[in-house]
C-alpha positions in Angstrom: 76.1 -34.0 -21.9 76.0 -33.2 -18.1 72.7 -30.9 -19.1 71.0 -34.2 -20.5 71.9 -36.7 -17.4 70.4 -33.9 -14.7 67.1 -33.3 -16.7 66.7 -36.9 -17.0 68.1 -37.3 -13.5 65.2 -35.0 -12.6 62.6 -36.2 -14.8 62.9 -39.6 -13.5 63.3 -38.1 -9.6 59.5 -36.2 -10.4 58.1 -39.2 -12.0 58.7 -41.4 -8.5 57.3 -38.7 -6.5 54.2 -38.5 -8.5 53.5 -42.3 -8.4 54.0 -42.5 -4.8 51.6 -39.8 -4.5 49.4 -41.1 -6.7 49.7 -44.2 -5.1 49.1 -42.9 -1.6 46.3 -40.6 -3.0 44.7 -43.8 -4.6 44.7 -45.7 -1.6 43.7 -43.4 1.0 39.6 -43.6 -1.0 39.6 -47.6 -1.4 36.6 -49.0 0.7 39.0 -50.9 2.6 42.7 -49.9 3.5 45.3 -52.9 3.5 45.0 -54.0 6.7 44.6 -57.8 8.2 41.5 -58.8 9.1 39.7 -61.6 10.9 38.9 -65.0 9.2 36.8 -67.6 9.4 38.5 -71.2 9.6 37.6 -71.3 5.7 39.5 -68.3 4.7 36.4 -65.8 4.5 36.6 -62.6 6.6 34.6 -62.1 9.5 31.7 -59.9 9.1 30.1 -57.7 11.7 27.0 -57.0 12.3 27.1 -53.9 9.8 28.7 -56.0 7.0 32.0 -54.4 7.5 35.4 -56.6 7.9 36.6 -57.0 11.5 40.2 -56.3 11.4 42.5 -57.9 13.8 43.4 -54.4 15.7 41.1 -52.4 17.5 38.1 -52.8 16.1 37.8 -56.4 16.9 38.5 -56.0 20.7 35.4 -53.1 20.7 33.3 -55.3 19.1 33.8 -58.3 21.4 33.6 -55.8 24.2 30.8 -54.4 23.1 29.1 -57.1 22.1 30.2 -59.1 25.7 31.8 -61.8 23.6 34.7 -64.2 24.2 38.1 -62.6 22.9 38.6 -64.4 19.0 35.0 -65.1 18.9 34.6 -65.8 14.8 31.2 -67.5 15.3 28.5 -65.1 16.4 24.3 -64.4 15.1 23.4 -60.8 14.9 20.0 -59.4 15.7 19.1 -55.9 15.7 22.8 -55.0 14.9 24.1 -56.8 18.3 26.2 -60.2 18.1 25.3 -63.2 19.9 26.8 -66.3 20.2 25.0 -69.2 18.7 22.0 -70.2 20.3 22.0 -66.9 22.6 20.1 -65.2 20.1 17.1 -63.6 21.4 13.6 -65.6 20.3 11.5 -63.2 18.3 
């Protein structure tokens, strides 16, 4: 009896390995990792000028930066792959 409660002790120990591996395996090739990003006031994310989601660490404060926009800045045009704030855009 004590044979059958460690192999199913162990099965059940390699089973939850192999789905958190799996798991972490799985996650670490989706186009977007779980992280928060910026939204609009109407629940949409903010896009940058790429197309890419802003998130709310890091990349957000280099694109502002970059970009010389007001920290939080939600509402912006892009041109040529730079963001400008509406009616800044250069005229073409």
């Amino acid at each position: 009896m004590k044979y059958a409660q460690k192999v199913l002790f162990s099965s059940a120990m390699v089973s939850m390995l192999l789905f958190t591996a799996c798991s972490d395996f799985a996650n670490a090739f989706s186009p977007m990792p779980r992280q928060k990003v910026l939204k609009h006031p109407n629940g949409n994310s903010v896009q940058d000028c790429g197309g890419g989601a802003l998130p709310i660490r890091g990349d957000a404060e280099s694109f502002w930066r970059k970009n010389n926009l007001p920290k939080g800045t939600t509402e912006f045009v892009c041109v040529d792959g730079k963001a400008y704030l509406p009616g800044q855009e250069p005229k073409k």
